[in-house]
N, C-alpha and C positions, 0 to 999 in steps of 0.2 A: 630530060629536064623535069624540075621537080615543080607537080603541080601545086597551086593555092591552097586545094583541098588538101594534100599531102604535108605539105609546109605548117599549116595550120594544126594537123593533128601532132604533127611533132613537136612545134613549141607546146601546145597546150600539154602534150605525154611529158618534157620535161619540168614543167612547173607543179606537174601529180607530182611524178615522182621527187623534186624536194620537199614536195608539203609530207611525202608520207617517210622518208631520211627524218624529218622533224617529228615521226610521229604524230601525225597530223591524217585524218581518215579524211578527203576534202566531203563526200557524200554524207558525210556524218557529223559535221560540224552543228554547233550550236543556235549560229547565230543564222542559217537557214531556216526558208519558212516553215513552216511543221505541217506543212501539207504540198500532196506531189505539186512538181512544177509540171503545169497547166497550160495551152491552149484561151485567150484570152474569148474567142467565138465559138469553138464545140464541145469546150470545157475536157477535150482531149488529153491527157497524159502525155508528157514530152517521152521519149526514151532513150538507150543509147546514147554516145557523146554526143547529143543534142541535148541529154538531160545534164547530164554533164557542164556541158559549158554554158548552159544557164542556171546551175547551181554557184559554180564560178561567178558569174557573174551578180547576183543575190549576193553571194558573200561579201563580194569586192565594194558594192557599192550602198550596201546595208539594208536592200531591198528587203521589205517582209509579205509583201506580197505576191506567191507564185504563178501571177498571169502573165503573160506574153503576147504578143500581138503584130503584125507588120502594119507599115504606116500607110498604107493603104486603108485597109480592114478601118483603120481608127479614124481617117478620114470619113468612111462609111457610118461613123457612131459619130460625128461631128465635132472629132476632135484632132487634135495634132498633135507631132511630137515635138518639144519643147525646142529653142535651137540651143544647139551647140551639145544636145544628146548624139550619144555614138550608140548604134544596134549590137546586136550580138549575132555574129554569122552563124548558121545553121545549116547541115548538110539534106538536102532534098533529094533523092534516087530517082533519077527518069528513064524511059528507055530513048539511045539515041538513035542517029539514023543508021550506024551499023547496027540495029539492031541488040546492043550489050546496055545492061544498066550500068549510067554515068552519076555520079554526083554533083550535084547545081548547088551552088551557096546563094543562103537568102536569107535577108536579115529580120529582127526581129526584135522588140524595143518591151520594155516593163511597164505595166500601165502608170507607173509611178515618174516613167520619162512624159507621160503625155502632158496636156494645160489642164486636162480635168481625168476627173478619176471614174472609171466603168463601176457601178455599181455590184458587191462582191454577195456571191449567192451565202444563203446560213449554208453552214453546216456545223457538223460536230466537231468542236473544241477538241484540239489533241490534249490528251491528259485525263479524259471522262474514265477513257477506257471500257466502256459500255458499247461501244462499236465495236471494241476489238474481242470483248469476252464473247458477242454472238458472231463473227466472222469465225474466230477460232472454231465455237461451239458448234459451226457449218462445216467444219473441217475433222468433226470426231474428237476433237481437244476440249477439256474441262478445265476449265481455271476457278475454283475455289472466288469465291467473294472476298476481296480485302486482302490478295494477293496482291504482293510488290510488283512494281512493275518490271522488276528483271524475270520474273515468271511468266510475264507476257512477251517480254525479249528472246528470252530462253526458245517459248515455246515456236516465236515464228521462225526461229533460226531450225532448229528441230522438223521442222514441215518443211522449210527449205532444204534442208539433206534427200529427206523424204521423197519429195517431189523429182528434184534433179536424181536420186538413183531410178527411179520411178521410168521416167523420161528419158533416161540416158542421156542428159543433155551435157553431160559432163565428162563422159567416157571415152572423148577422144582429147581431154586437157593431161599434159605428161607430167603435171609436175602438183606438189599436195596444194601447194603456196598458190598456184595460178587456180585451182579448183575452190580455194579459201577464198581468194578476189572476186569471183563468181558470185561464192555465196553469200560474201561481205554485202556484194552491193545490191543484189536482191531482196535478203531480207531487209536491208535498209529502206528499198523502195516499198516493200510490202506492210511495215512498220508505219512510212507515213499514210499509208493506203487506209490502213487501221487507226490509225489517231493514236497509235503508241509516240512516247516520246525519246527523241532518240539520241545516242549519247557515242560517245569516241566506244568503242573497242578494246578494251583492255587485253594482250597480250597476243594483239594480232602481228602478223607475220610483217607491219609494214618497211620495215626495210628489204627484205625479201622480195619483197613486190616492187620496192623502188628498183631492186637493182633488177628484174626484167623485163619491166619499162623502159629502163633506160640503157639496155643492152638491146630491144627490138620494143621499138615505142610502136609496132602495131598489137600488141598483147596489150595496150588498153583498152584501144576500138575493140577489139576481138571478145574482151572481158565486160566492156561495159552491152556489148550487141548481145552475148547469151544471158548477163546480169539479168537486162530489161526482158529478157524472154522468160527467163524461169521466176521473174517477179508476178509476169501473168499469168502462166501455169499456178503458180504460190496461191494467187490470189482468184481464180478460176477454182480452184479447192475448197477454198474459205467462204466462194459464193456458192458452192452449186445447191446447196439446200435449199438457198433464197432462188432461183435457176428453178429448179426444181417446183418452186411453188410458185411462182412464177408463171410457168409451162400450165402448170394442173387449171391454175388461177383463169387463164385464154381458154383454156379447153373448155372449162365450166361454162365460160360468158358466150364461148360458141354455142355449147349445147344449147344454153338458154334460150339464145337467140331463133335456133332451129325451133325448138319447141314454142315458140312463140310465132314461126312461119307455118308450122302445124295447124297449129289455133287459128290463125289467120286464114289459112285455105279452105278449114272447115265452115268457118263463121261465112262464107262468101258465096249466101246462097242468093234468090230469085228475090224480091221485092216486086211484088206486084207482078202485073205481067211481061214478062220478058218472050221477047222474038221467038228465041230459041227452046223455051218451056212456056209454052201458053197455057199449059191444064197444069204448072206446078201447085203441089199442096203444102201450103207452109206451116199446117199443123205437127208437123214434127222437127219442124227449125230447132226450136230452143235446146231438144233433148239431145237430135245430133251436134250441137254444135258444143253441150257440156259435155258429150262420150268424146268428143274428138280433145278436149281440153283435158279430159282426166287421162285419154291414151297418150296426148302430146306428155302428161308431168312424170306416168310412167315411165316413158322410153328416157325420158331427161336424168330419172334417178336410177334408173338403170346402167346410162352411162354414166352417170358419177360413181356409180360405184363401181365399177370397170374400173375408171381411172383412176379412183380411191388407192384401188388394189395396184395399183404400177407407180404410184408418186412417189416410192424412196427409190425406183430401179429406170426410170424410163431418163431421164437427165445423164443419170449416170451411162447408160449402157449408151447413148446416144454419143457422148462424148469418146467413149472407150471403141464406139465403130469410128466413129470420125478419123481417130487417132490412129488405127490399122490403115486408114486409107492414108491417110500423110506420111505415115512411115515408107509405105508401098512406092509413095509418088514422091516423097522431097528426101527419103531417107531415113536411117535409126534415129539418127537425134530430131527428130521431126517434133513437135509441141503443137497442142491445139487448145482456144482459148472460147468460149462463146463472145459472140457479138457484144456487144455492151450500147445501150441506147444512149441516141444523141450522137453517135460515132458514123463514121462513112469509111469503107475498107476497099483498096484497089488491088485486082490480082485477078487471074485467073482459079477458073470452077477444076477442082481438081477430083472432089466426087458428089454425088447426089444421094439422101439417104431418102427410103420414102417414093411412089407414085405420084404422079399427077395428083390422084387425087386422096392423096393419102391426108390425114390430119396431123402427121409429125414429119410432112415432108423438111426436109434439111437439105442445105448446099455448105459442101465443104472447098473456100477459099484457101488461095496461097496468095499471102502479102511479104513472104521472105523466102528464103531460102532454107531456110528448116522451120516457119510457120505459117501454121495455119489458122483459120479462122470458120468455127461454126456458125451457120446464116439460120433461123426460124424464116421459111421462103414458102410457108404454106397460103398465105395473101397473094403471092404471085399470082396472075392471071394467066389460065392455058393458052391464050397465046402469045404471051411474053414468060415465057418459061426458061429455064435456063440450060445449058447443053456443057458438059465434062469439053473443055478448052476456052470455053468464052472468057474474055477478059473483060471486067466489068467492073463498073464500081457500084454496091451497095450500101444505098443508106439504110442505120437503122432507127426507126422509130421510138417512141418513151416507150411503146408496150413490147419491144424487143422483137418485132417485124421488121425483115430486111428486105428492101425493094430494089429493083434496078436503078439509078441516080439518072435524070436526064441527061443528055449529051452536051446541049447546050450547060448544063450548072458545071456538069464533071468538067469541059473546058474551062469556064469561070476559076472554078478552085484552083485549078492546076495553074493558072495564068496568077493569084496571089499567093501562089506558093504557099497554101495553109497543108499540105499534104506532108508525111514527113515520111 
């Protein structure tokens, strides 16, 4: 018998594939908002036919704003959804009691179905294009000033091939046309990522694609799940300079910090008389306590310039072990994305980069089945430490610190189905 879930993705597969018979790209349409669709509470990324059929749904009903939200959560912000609004089902992966991930549908409404409207964060206007020349420019691409904007098309589509040869994420699709749809919908999503604006496809393969959709409507699930993977890979490229400086950025504000517990130790001498030193002479307080302050700005610029000298390799080569180890554990087409703050990731610890007490300790996450997820897990405290099999959910922080999530909250979330 065929489930809801099932049922669901097959009408939704045959209404693509007539929009794309019509020549019709549905993720590239116009009249969508010009920024990814959104998470109305963690400002999370939809992906997969979850992003999918809330682009659908945007379309259909002239929505321009890409948040989302379940009537709950909008309860929690004091507000309601409108009557006579219909949500948009959404597929959730749990594990059940045998043991196997199932999918749970759970719905999810446009803040524009609510009585009042969630206040929408700034950001960068698609069209500047000044986000996207320094994303590129993060990725080794040069875009010239007062380039067209098909040079900035061109070139995410180009990083997109890039990438997925890169990654192998493509290497087990047999046919050109189904490896096109991949890359179709990727760069699409990395496009809005970058504030490029974004337009139909001219001489894409779309009937081609209709017709195996609709000779096995599970080749759009299967297109749209690697799509939304090598969108992050894409886009994990285009950030890692910022990553990178980032990384350098916490390491400095540590060292600071250290050299300023230096100062502090030294500075922590006798006052009068103390128990413990009754004959102390305090005629040489002031001088040791500025030898200890000039040894504390030493050691501080010392290590800056250590890590001076690692800040174009250390991001990098961190992600490039991460990546040996998810190939080893989830497989070749394995991908791996760093954390992104604000975000919360569920999955088992699959490696550890780093000691206890190292200062680039890392924990490498699985939240799929060929991905994974880089953790910064150096705030961990030694004895909440994390162990290669624990299944955990980490939050991460604005400063890009990932922590273990309470049990009590990780139930919470899981119970409004904000997880996707």
């Amino acid at each position: 018998m065929q489930s809801a879930t099932e049922k669901r993705r097959e009408e939704f597969a045959e209404r693509v594939a007539r929009s794309l018979e019509a020549g019709i790209i549905p993720w590239q349409r116009k009249d969508l908002p010009d920024t990814p669709i959104q998470s109305a509470v963690s400002d999370r990324e939809y992906g997969g036919l979850n992003a999918l059929y809330l682009m659908e749904k945007c379309a259909e009903k002239g929505y321009d704003d890409p948040r989302f939200i379940t009537a709950s959560e909008a309860n929690k912000n004091g507000l309601y959804v409108r009557k006579g609004e219909h949500g948009t089902v959404l597929e959730h992966w749990a594990e059940g009691s045998d043991g196997k991930m199932k999918p749970h549908g759970y719905s999810v409404f446009n803040v524009q179905q609510l009585n009042g409207r969630l206040p929408m964060p700034e950001k960068e206007k698609s069209g500047s294009l000044e986000k996207a020349a320094q994303m590129l420019k993060n990725a080794g691409i040069e875009i010239k000033p007062g380039s067209d904007v098909k040079e900035y098309r061109d070139a995410i589509k180009k990083l997109t091939v890039k990438v997925a040869e890169e990654t192998g994420l493509t290497q087990y699709v047999h046919t050109p046309e189904l490896v096109a749809l991949r890359y179709s919908i990727a760069s699409t999503m990395a496009m809005r990522e970058a504030g490029i604006p974004v337009e139909q496809t001219e001489g894409a393969p779309t009937k081609s694609w209709a017709q195996s959709i609709k000779h096995d409507p599970k080749q759009l699930s299967k297109a749209a799940r690697d799509g939304s993977l090598l969108a992050g890979a894409v886009l994990a490229d285009m950030r890692a300079k910022q990553e990178e400086q980032s990384f350098q950025a916490s390491r400095e504000r540590a060292e600071a910090q250290k050299g300023k517990e230096l100062v502090s130790e030294a500075a922590t001498v006798p006052r009068g008389l103390d128990s413990n030193l009754p004959n102390a002479d305090l005629s040489g307080v002031q001088e040791g306590v500025i030898a200890a302050a000039g040894k504390a700005a030493s050691q501080v610029n010392d290590l800056r310039a250590s890590a001076s000298s690692r800040e174009a390799s250390v991001g990098v080569d961190k992600i490039a072990a991460a990546r040996n180890v998810a190939k080893e554990q989830l497989g070749k087409d394995a991908i791996v994305t760093s954390a992104q703050p604000g975000r919360t990731y569920q999955g088992n610890i699959i490696g550890i980069l780093g000691g206890l007490t190292s200062p680039d300790r890392s924990a490498i996450q699985a939240i799929g089945d060929n991905h994974a997820i880089l953790h910064d897990i150096r705030n961990i405290s030694a004895n909440a430490h994390l162990k290669i099999g624990d299944d955990v959910s980490l939050a991460v922080d604005e400063q890009g610190y990932s922590s273990v999530q309470a049990k009590d909250e990780k139930l919470s979330q899981k119970r409004e189905g904000l997880r996707r």
